[in-house]
C-alpha positions in Angstrom: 93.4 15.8 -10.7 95.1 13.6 -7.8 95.5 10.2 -7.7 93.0 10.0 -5.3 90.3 11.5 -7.1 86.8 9.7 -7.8 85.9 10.6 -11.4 81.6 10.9 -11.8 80.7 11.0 -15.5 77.0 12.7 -16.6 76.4 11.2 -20.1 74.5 14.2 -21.8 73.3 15.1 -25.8 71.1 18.0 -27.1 68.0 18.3 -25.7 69.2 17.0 -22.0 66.6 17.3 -19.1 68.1 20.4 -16.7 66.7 19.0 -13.8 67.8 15.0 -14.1 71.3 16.6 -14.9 72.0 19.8 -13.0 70.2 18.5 -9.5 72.7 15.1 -9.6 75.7 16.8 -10.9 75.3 19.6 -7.7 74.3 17.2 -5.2 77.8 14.8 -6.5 80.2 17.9 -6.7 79.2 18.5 -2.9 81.5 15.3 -2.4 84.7 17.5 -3.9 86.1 17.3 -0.2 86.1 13.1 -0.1 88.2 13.3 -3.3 84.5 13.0 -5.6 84.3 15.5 -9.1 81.3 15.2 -11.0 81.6 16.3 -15.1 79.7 16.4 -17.8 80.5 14.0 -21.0 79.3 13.5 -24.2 80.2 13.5 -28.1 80.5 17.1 -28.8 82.2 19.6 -26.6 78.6 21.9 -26.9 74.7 20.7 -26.1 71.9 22.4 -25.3 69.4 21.3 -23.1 65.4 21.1 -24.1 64.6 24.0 -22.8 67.6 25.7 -24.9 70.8 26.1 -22.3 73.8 25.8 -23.8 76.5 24.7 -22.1 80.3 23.9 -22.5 81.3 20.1 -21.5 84.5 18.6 -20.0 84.7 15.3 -21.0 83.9 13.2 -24.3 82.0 10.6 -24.7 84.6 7.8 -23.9 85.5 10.1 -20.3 81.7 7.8 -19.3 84.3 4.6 -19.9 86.7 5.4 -17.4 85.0 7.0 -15.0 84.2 5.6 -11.4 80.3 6.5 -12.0 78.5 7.0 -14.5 74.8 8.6 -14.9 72.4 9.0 -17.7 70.0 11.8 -17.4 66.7 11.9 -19.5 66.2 13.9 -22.7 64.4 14.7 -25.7 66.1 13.0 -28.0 67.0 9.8 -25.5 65.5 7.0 -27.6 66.8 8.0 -31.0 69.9 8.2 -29.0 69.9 4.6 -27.7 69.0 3.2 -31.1 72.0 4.7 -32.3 74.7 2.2 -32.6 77.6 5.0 -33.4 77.0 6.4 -30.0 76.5 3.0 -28.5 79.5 1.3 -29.5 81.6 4.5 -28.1 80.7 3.2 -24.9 81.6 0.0 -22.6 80.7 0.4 -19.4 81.9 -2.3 -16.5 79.2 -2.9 -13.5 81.9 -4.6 -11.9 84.6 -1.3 -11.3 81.6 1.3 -12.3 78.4 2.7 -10.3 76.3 3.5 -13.2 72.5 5.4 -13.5 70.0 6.0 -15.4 67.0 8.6 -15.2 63.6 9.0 -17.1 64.6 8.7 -20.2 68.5 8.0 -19.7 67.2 4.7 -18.8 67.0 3.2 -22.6 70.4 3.5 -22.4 70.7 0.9 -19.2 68.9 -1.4 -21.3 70.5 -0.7 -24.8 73.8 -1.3 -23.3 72.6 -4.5 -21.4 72.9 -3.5 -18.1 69.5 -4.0 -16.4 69.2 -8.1 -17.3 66.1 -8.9 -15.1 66.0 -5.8 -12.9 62.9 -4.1 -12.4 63.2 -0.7 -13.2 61.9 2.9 -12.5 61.2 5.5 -15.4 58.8 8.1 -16.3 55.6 7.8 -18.1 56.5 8.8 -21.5 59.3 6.3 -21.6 57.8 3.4 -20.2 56.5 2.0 -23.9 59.8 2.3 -24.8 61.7 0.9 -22.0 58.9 -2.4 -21.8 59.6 -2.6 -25.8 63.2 -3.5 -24.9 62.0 -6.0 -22.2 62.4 -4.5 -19.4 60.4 -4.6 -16.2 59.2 -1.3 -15.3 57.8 -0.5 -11.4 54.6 1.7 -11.9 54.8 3.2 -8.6 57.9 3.7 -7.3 60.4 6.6 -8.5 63.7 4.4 -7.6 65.2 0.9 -8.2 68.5 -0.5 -7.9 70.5 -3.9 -7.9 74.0 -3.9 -7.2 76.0 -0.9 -9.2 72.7 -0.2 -11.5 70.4 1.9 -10.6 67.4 3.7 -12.2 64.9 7.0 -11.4 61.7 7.9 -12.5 60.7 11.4 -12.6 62.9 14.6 -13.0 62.8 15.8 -9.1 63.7 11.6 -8.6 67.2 12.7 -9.6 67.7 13.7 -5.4 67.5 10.0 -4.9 70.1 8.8 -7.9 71.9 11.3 -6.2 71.4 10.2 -2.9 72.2 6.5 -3.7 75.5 7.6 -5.7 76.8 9.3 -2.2 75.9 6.8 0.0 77.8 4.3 -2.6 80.6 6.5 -2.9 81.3 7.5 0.6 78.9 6.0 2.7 75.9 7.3 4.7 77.5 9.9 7.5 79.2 11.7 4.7 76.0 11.5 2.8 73.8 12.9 5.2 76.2 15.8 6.0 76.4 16.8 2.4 72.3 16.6 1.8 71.5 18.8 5.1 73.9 21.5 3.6 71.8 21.3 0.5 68.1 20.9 2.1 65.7 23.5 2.5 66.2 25.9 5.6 64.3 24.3 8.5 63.4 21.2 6.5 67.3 19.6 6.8 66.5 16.5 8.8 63.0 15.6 7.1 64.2 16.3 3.8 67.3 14.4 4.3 65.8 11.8 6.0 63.4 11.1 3.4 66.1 10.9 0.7 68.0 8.4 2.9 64.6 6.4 3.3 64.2 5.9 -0.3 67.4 4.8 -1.0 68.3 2.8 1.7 66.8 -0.4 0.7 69.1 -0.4 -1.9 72.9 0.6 -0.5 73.8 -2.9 -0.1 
């Protein structure tokens, strides 16, 4: 790894969503040329994913503390997860040095680790009890929100605009675009990625 390497952390435990996670960390690792590496972290070196994938993971836990990014996907397991203080005080992010996201259900953990304050947030269905039991805000109809470094998703297939916001973050909007056409559906390249950059734009500061 070179010194000018951009270090992206995906925070994942058993029964991680495939889409929140697999769709942001492809989307990321198409940044490898501007110095960007997206990896996998959490507190074993094997989890499966709901649907029963197993797969080998890079980083620990602590990788999420360092890192220049750092994204939450949804799971199964997601609140039990957040109301777990041994996992929870394994991890102190910094909004100030870090880009950090949630999805769906990866979202508790914005709010268990106090970074959504008064920010209205995006999540899915099943998690919004959850994530208005810890006081947060949560935008009925809209399947992104972001303030700042914090952003959240709602929805599995939302994870193209966490994606989405990450690049443009990371390496701005030209490089952005480039890296979404390569990735967009054959004929669709400009409408899909002009969509993506719709979304998000309100929000790239």
């Amino acid at each position: 790894m070179t010194a000018e390497t951009r270090r992206v952390a995906l925070v994942v435990f058993d029964g991680f969503s495939e889409l929140d996670t697999f769709i942001t960390f492809g989307l990321l690792n198409r940044l490898n040329a501007s110095g960007w590496k997206a990896e996998l972290a959490a507190p074993t070196a094997r989890v499966s994913s709901m649907s029963g994938v197993t797969v080998d993971v890079a980083q620990p836990l602590e990788f999420a503390n360092e890192a220049d990014a750092v994204v939450f996907p949804g799971g199964l397991y997601a609140r039990a997860i957040a109301e777990n203080s041994a996992v929870i005080d394994r991890l102190a992010l910094d909004p100030v040095r870090q880009l950090i996201g949630g999805q769906c259900s990866g979202t508790l953990m914005l709010a268990r680790l106090g970074l959504l304050a008064d920010m209205p947030a995006s999540t899915d269905a099943t998690s919004k009890p959850w994530m208005v039991q810890a006081g947060v805000r949560v935008i009925d109809d809209l399947p992104f929100q972001a303030r700042g470094p914090v952003a959240t998703a709602g929805g599995a297939l939302a994870a193209h605009y966490l994606a989405t916001w990450l690049m443009w973050r990371a390496v701005g909007v030209d490089l952005t675009t480039q890296a979404l056409q390569h990735a967009a559906p054959v004929g669709e390249e400009k409408a899909w990625t002009d969509r993506l950059l719709a979304v998000v734009r309100p929000f790239t500061g």
